[in-house]
Every structure is written in C-alpha cells, then in structure tokens.
DSSP file (Angstrom, degrees, kcal/mol; ACC not computed):
  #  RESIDUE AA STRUCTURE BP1 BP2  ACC     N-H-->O    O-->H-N    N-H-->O    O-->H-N    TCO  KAPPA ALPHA  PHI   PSI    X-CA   Y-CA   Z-CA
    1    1 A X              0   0    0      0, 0.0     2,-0.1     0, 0.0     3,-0.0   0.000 360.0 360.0 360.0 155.3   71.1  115.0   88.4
    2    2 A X    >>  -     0   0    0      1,-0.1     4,-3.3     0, 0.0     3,-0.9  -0.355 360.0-104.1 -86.3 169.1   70.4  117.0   91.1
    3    3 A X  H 3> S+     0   0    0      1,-0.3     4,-3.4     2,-0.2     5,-0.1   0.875 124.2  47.1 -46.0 -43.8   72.7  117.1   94.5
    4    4 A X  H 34 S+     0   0    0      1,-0.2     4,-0.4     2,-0.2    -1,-0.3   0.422 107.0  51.4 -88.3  14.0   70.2  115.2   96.3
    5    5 A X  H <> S+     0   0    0     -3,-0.9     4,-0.8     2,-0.1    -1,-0.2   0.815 118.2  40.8 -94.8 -57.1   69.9  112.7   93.5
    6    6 A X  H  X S+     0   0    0     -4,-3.3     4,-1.8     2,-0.2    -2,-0.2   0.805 109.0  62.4 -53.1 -37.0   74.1  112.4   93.6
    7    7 A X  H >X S+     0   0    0     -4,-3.4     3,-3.7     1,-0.2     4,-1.6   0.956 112.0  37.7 -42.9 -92.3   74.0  112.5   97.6
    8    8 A X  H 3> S+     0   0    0     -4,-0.4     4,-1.9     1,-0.3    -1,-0.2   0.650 114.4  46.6 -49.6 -13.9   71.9  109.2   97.5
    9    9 A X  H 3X S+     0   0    0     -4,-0.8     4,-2.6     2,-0.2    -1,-0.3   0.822 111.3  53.9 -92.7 -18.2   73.2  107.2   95.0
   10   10 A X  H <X S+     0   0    0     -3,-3.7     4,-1.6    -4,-1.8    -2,-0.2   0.898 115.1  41.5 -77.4 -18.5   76.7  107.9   96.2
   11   11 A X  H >X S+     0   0    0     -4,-1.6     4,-2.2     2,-0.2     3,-1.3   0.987 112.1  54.1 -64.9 -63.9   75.4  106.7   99.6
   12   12 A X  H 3< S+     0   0    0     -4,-1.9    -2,-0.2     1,-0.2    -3,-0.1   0.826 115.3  45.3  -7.1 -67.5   73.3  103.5   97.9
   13   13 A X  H 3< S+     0   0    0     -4,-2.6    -1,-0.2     1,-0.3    -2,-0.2   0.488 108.9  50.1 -99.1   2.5   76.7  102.6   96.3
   14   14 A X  H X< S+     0   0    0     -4,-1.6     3,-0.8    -3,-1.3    -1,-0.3   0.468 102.0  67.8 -79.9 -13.5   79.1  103.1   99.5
   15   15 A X  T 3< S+     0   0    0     -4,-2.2    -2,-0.2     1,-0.2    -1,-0.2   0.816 102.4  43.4 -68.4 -20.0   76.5  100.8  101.2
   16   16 A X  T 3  S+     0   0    0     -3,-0.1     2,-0.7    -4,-0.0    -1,-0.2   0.165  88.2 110.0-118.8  15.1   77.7   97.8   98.9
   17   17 A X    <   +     0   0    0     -3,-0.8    -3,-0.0     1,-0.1     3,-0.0  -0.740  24.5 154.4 -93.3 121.2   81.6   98.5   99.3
   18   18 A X        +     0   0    0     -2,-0.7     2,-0.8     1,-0.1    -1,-0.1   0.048  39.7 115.6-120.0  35.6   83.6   95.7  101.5
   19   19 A X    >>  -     0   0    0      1,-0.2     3,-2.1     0, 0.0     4,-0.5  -0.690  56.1-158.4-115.9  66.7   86.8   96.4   99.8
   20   20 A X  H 3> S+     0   0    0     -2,-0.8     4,-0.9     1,-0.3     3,-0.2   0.554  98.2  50.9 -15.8 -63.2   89.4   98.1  103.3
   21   21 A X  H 34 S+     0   0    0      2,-0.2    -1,-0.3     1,-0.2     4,-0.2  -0.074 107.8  42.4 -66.0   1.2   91.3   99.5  100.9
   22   22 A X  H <> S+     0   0    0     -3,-2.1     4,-2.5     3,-0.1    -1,-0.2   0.581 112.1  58.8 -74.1 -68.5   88.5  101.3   98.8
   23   23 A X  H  < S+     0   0    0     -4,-0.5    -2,-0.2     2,-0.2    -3,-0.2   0.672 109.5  44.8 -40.9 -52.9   87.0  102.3  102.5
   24   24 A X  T >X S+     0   0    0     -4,-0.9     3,-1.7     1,-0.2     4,-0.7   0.934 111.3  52.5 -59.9 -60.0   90.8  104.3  103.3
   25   25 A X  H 3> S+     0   0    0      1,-0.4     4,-1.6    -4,-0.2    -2,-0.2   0.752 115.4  41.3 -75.3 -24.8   91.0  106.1   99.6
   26   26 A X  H 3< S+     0   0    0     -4,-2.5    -1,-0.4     2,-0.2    -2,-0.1  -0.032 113.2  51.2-106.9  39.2   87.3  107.5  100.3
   27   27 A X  H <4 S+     0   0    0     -3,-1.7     4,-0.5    -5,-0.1    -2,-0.2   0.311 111.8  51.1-122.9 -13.9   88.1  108.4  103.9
   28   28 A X  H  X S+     0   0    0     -4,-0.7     4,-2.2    -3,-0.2    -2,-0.2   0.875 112.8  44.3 -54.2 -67.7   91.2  110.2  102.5
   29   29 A X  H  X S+     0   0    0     -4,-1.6     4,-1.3     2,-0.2    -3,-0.1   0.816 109.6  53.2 -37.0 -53.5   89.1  112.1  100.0
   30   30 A X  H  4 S+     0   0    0      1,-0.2    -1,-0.2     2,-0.1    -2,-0.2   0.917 114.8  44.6 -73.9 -31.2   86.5  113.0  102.4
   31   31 A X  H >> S+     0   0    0     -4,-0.5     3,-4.5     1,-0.2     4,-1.0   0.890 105.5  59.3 -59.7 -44.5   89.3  114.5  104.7
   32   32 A X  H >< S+     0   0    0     -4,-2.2     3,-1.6     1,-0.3    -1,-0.2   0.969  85.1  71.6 -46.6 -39.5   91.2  116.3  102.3
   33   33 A X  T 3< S+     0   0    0     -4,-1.3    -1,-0.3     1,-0.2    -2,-0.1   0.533  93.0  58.5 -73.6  13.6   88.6  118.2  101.4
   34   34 A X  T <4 S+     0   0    0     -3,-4.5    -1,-0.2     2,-0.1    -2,-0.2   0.552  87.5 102.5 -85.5 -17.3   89.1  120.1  105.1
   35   35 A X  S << S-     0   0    0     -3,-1.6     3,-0.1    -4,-1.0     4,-0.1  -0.366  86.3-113.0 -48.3 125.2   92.7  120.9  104.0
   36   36 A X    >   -     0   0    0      1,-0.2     3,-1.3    -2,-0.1    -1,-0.1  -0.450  52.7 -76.8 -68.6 160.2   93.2  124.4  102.8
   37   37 A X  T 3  S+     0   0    0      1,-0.3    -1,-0.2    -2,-0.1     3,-0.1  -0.001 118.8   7.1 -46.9 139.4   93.9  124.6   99.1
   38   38 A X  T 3  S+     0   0    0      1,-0.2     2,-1.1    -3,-0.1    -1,-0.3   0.795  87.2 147.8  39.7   4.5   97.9  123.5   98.5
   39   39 A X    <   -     0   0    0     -3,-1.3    -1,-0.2    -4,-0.1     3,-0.1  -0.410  43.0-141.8 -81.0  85.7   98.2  122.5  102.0
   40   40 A X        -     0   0    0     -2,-1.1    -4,-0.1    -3,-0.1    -3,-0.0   0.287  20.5-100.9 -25.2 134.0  100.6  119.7  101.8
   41   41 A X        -     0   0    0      2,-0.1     2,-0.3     4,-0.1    -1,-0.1  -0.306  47.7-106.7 -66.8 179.4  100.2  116.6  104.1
   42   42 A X     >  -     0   0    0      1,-0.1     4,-1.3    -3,-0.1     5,-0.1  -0.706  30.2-101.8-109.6 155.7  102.5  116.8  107.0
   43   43 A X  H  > S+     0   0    0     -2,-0.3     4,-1.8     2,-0.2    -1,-0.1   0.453 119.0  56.4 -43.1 -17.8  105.7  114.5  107.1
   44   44 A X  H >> S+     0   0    0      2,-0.3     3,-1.1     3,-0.2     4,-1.0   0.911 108.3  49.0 -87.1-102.7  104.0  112.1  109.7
   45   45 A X  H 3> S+     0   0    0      1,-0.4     4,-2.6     2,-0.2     5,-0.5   0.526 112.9  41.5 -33.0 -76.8  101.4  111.6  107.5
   46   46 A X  H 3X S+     0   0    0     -4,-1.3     4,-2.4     1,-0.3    -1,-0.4   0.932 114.8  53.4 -33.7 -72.5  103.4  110.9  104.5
   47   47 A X  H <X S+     0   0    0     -4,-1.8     4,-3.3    -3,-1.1     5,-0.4   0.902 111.1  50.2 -45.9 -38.0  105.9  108.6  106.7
   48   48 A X  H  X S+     0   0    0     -4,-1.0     4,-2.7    -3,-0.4     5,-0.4   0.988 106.1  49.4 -74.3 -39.4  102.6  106.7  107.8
   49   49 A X  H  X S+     0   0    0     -4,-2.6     4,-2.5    -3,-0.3    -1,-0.2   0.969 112.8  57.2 -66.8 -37.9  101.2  106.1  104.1
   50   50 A X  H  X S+     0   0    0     -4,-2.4     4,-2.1    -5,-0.5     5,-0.4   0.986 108.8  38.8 -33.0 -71.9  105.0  104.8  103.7
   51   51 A X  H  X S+     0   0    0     -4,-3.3     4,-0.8     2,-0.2     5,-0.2   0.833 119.7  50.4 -63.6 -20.3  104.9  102.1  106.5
   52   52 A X  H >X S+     0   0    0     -4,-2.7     4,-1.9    -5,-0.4     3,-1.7   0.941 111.2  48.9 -75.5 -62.7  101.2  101.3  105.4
   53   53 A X  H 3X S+     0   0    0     -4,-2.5     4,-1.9    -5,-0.4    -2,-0.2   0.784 115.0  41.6 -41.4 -38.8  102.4  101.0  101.8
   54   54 A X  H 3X S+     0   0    0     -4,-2.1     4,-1.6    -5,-0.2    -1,-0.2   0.570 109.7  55.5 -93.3  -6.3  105.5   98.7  102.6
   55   55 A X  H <X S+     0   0    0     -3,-1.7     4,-1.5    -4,-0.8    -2,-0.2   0.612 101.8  64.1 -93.2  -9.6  103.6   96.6  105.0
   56   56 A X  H ><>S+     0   0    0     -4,-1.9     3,-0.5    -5,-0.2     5,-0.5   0.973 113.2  34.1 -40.3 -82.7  101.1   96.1  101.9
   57   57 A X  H ><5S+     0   0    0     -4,-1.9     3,-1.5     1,-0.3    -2,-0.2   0.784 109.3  59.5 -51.5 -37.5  103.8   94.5  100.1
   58   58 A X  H 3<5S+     0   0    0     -4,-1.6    -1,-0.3     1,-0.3     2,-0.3   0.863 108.6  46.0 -71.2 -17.7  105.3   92.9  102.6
   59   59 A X  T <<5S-     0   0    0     -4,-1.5    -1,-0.3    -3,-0.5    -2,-0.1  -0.556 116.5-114.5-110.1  58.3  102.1   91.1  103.3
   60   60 A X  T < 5 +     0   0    0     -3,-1.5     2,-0.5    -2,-0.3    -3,-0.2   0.477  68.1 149.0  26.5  62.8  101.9   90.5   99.7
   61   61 A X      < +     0   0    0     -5,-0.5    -1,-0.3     2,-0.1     2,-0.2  -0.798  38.9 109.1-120.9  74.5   98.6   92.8   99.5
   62   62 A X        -     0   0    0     -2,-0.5     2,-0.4    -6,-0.1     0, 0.0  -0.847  62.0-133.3-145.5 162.4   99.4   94.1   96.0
   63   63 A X        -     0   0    0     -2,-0.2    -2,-0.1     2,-0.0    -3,-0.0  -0.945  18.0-121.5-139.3 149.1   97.9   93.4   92.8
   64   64 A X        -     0   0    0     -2,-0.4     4,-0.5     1,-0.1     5,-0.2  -0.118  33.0-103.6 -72.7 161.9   99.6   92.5   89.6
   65   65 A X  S  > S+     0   0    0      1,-0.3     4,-1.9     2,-0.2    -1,-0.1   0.688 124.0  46.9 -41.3 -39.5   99.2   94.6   86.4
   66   66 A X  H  > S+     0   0    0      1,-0.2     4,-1.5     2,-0.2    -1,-0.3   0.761 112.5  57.5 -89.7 -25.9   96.7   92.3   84.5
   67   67 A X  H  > S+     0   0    0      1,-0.2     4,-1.7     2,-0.2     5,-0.2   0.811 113.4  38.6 -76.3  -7.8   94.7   92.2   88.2
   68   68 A X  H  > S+     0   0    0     -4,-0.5     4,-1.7     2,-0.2     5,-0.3   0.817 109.0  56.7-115.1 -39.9   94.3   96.1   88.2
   69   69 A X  H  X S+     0   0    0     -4,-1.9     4,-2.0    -5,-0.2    -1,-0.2   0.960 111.7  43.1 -59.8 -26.4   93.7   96.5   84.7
   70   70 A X  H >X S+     0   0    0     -4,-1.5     4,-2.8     1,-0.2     3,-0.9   0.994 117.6  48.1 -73.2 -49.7   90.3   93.9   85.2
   71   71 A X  H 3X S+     0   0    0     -4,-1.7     4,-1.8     1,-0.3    -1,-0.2   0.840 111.1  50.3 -76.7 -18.0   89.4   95.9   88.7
   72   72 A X  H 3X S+     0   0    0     -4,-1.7     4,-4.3    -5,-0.2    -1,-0.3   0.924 108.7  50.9 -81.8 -34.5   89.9   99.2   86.5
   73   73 A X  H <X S+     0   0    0     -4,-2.0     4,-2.2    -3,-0.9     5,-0.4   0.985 113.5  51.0 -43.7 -65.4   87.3   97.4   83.7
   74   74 A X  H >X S+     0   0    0     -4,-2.8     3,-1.9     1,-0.3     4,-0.9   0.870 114.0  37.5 -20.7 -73.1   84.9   96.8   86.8
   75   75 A X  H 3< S+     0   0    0     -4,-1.8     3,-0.3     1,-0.3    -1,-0.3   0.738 117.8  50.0 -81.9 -29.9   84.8  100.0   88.0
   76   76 A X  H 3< S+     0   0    0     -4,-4.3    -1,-0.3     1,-0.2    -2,-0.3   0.756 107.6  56.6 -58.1 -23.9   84.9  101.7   84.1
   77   77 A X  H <<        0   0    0     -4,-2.2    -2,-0.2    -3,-1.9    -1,-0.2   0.713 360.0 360.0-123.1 -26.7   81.7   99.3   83.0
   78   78 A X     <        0   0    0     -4,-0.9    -1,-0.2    -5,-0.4    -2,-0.1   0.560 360.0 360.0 -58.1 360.0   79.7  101.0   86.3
C-alpha cells in the first residue's frame, strides 16, 4: 500500500471506533510521536496515568483475562 492508501483506511477505521479507552491509547500515540527520541514522560504525567489507572479499577473498568484474550482475537482476526 501506498501512504495515501494507509492514511485512509486508518481514517475509515478510526471513524467506526466508540471504545474511550481505545480513543486515549491512539491520542497517546499520536502525541508521543512529538516527544524527542528517549524523552521520558514527566512525573505529572506518569502520576496522572496512575490516578486514571486506579480510578479504572476502582470503578471496576477492568477486564478479566479470558475478556482480553477474546478483545485480543477481535482485533488479531482484523
């Protein structure tokens, strides 16, 4: 495929995403990649993906092992 092929399909298949937590890790990705090479995130950062991470759990926004191995099926059979 060409750039412009990958450009659009990756657009296509962000058009069909409702999954908040999908929506973060690719808004992560697309930021990092302004980061100089090995430039660590900064302790505020880290402390916030902390409190996001334990308010996950506490609001029991987790998924068990056999639930992440089927969403890992999903997303391998695309």
């Amino acid at each position: 495929m060409d750039l412009r092929a990958d450009l659009d399909w990756i657009h296509n298949e962000l058009e069909k995403v409702d999954d908040p937590q999908v929506v973060c890790k690719i808004q992560k990705l697309l930021k990092s990649k302004y980061l100089p090479e090995g430039n660590r995130e900064s302790i505020q950062q880290y402390n916030d993906e902390l409190d996001a991470s334990i308010a996950q759990i506490t609001n029991k926004k987790t998924f068990s092992h056999h639930e992440m191995g089927e969403r890992i099926k999903r997303w391998a059979e695309q």
